[in-house]
N, C-alpha and C positions, 0 to 999 in steps of 0.2 A: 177132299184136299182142304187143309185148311187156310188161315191167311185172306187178305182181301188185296185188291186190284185197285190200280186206281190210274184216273184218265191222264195223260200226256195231249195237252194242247197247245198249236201254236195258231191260231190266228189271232192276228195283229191288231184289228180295230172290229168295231160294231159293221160299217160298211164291206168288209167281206167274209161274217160270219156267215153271212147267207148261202152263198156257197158251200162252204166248208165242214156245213151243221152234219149232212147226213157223214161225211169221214170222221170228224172230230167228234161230234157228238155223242155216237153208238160206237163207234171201232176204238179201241184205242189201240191203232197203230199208227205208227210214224207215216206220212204221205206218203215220203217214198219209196215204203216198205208195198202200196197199193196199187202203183200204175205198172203197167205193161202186161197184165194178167192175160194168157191164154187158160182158153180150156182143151182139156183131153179125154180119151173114152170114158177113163176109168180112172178115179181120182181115191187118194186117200180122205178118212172120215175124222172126227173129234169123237170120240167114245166118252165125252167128258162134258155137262153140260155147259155153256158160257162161250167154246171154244168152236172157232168155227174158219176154214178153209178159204182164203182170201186173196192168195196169189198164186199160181202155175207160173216159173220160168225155164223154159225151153231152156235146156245146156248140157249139150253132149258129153261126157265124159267128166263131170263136175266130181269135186271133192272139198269136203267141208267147206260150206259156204259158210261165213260167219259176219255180223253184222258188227260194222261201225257206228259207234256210236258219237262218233266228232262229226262226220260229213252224211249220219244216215243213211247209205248205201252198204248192199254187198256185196261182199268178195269172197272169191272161190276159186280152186285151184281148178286148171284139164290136166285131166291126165288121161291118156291113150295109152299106153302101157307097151310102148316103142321107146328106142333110148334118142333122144336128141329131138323128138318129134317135133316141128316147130307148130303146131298147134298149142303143145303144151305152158304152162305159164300161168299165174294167177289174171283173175279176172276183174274188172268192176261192173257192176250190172247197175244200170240208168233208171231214172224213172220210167221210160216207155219199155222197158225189156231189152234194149241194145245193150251189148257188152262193149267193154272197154279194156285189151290188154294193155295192164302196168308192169307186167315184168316178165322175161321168158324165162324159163322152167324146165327141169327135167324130172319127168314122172313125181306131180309135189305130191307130198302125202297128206300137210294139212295147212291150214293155213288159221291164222288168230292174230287178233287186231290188239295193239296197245291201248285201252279203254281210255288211257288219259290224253293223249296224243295223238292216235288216229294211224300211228305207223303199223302196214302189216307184214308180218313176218309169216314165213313159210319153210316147209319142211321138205326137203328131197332126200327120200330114206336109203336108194340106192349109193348116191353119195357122199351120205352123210354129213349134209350140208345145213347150215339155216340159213338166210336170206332176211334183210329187213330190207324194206321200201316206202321213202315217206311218203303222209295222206295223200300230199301235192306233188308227189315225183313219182318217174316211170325208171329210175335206175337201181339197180338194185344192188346191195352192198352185203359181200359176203361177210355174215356175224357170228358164225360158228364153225370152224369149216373142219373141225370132228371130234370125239370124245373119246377115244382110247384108239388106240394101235388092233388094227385086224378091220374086220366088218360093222359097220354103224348102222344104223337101221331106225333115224326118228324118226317120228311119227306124230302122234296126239301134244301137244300142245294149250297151256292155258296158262293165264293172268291170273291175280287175285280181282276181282269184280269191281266197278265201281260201290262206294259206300260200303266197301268191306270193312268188318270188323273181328276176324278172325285174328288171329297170333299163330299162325302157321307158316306165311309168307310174306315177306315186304313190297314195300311199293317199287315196282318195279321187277321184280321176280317175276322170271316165268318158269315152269316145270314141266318136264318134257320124259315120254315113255319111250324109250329104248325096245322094239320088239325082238331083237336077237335073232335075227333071221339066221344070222352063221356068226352069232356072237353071243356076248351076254344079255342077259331080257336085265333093262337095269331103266332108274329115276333117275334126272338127272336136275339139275338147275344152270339159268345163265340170265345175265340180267339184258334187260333192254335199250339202258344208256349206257353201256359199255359191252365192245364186241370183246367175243370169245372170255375167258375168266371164268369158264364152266366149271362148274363143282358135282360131283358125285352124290347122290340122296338117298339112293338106294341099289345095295350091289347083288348083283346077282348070288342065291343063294337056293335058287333050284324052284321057288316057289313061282316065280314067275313064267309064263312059258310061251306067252302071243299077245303082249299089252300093248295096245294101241291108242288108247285114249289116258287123258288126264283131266280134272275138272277139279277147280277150287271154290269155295263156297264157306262162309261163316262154323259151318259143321263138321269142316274140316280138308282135307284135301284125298282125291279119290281116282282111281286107277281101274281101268276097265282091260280086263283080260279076254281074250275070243279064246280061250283053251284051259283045259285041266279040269273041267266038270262032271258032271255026270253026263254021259251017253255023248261025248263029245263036245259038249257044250261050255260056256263060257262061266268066270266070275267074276266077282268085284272085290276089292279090297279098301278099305281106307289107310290111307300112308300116315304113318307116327312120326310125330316130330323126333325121332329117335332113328328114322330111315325103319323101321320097321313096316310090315304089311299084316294089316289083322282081315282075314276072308269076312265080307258081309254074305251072309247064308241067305237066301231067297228063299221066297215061301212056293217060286215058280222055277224052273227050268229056262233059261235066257240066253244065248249068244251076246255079249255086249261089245260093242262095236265104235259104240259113240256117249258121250258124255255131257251135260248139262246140267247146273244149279241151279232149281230155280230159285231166283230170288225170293219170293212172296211166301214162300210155303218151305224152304228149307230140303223140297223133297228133289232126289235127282230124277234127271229126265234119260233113260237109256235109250239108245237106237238097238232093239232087239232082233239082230240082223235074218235067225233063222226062222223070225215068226212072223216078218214081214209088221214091223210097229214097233212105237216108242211106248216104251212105258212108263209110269212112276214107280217109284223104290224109295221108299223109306231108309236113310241110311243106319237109322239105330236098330228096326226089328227086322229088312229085310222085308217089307211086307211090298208084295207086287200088286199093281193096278192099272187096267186099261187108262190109258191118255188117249195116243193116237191108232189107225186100223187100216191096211189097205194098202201099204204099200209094195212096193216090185225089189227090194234089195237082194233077193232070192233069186233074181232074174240077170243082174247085173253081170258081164261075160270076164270084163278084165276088170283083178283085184275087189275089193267091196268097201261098202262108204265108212271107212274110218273116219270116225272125230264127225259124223256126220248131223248131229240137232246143237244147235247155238238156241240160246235165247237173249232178248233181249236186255238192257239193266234195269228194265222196269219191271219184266216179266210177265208182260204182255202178249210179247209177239215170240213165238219159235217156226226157228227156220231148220228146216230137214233136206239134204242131199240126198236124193237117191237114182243112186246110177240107174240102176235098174229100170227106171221110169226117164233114162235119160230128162231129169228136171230137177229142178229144186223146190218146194213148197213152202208157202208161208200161213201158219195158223196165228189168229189173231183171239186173245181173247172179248169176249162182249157182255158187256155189264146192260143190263137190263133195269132199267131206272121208273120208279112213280114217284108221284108228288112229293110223297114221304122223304124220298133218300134226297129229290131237287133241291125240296125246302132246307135237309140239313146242311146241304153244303151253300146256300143264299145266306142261312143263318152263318156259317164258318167264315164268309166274304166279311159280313155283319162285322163278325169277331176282328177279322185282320184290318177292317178298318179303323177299327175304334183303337187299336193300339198303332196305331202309325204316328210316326213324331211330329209335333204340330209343324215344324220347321219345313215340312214338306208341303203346310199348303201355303195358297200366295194368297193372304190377307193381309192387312193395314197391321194387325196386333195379336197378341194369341188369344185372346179372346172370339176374334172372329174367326180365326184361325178353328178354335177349339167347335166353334158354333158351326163350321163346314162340316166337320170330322163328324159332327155328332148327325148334321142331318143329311149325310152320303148314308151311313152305318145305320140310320132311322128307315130310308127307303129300300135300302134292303131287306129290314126286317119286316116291312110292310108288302114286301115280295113272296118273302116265306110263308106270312101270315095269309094273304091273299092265293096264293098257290094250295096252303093247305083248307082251306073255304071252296076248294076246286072251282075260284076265278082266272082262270089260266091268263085272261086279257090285262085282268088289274096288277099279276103278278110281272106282265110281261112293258106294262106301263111301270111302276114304280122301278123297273131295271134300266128301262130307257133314261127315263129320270137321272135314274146314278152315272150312267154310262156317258151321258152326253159333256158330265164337267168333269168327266176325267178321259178323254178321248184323243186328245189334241187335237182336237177343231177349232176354227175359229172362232166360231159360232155357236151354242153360249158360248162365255171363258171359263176356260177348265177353273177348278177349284185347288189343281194341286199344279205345282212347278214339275215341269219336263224330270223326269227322275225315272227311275227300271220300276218305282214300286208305282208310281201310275200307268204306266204301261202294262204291268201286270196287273191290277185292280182292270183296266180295260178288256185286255184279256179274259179275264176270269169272269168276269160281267158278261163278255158276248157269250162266252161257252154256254152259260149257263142260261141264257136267255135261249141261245141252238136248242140246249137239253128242253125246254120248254115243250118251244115248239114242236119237239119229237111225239110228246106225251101224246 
């Protein structure tokens, strides 16, 4: 796969990187994507190397769990597959694996978060209903409450991504699959700041026959069908700005079920529900390859995991639903780091120091001002340089050095005025002192 990865860190100051080195350090996943983990017999695997099995959450009857990216936590619908069930309702799951219902629900089909916002909306396909419910609130507000005269049937759901830069859909759009269960298999559109106002994107023209996922990505916007293949099996389509459907051919046999972009690679992430695993798929040749391996979708009694793999906006971390295994998983990627790749990014600190506005730091004149900037951006490069000499002590000395006058302590005095880009220089300084200490 191609593309590179890169770390998501949040700790705060040098005084509690210590902690935090072995999470932040090697995982790059969000903390709260990490606590509560159980284990079970028989777990699914990473077929892919860097990618590796981080969290088990127990959740009965789960459906498309997908990850927030405002408050870091996910959400995911129950469904029991009873009408009015009060079990039913989306979910929030906690750091320690406790759940949290924000809204009851009848049989939801998916559930997908506004990436700018934090508001999640959900799908109940027998009513043909949507649902928004803000980040901070547990009421829920009906925002679609149907799409044509007869039987409705949503389902898959999705946003344009954060840092999108397609021309397919706007901010604020969502795109939503119609399955046609006793109606038409149809695209549709409705916006997120304004309920109901839905528009038609794609109308039923026989081509579609059991679509239940949608996923958008820079590469285009993309439609997962469970029907019309060969030997029963599933395809994919990409949607035309014209509402057209052009079939992406696979190089493999696939049931698709569930949809994801990954950011980093362009490539989608399928839930391949009859083979028990996600796959990647190239959207331009169709070309199929193991990602993940191992799981129970095939097992699951009521309904099957629609809209079931989210990934994260970093692309980093994906999260898979499977009923089947009554649970939810979370794969984390893992960047495997030596001196080489530490020192280049000690040298990148180097860089972003040395162009920061002198006004940022607190001296008498810009002259001294300039004489800070230059001997913060010196002891980093003296990090680098010392790191690649394989001094790991001298390298982990000269970052102390930087770290302590831009920390907010008392003790020295910072060199830069209280501002977000000394806070992040702090930041990026303890990471990388964490990464060290890994080596």
């Amino acid at each position: 796969m191609c593309g590179s990865r890169s770390f998501t860190y949040a700790t705060p100051n040098h005084e509690k990187f210590r902690c935090a080195k072995l999470t932040i350090a090697v995982f790059a996943v969000p903390c709260a994507l990490l606590g509560g983990t159980r284990s079970t017999s028989a777990q699914p695997i990473a077929m892919e190397d860097g990618w590796v099995l981080q969290r088990v959450i127990e959740f009965e009857n789960g459906q498309a769990a997908h990850f927030n990216p405002v408050d870091g936590k996910i959400y995911v619908g129950r469904r029991r597959g009873s009408s009015r069930d009060p079990e039913d309702g989306v979910y929030r799951v906690e750091e320690d694996g406790s759940t949290v219902k924000v809204s009851d629900g009848d049989r939801v089909a998916c559930v997908v978060v506004d990436p700018h916002y934090g508001d999640v909306f959900f799908s109940e396909d027998y009513g043909g209903r949507i649902y928004r419910v803000p980040v901070d609130g547990t009421d829920p507000e009906l925002w679609v409450s149907g799409f044509h005269s007869g039987d409705d049937d949503p389902v898959g759901m999705a946003f344009a991504p954060l840092g999108y830069q397609g021309e397919d859909v706007e901010d604020g759009e969502v795109r939503l699959v119609d399955r046609g269960y006793n109606g038409p298999d149809e695209v549709w559109q409705f916006w997120s700041d304004e309920s109901e106002g839905e528009t038609r994107v794609h109308a039923d023209n026989g081509l579609l026959e059991d679509a239940v996922d949608v996923t958008i990505g820079d590469a285009g916007v993309f439609v997962a069908d469970r029907s019309g293949g060969p030997n029963g099996s599933g395809r994919l389509f990409r949607l035309e700005n014209d509402g057209s459907l052009a079939e992406i051919v696979t190089t493999e046999v696939i049931n698709p079920t569930g949809l994801a972009m990954d950011p980093v690679s362009g490539l989608l992430m399928v839930l391949d529900a009859d083979g028990d695993r996600v796959v990647w798929v190239d959207p331009d040749t169709g070309q199929v390859d193991e990602f993940l391996d191992g799981f129970s979708f095939t097992m699951a009694t009521v309904d099957t995991p629609w809209a079931g793999v989210d990934v994260t906006p970093d692309g980093n971390t994906v999260i898979v639903t499977d009923r089947g295994a009554q649970a939810i998983y979370v794969f984390g990627f893992v960047e495997e780091l030596d001196e080489e790749a530490v020192a280049e990014r000690i040298l990148e600190l180097a860089a972003t120091i040395r162009s920061l506005d002198l006004r940022l730091f607190d001296a008498p004149n810009r002259r001294a001002a300039a004489g800070r900037r230059n001997a913060l951006a010196n002891r980093a490069d003296d990090a680098a340089a010392s790191l690649l000499d394989g001094d790991l002590d001298d390298a982990l000395e000269s970052l102390h050095s930087l770290l302590v006058r831009v920390d907010g302590g008392r003790r020295p005095k910072d060199w830069l005025v209280a501002s977000t880009e000394r806070d992040a220089l702090a930041e990026q300084c303890a990471d990388l002192m964490a990464m060290i200490e890994e080596l």
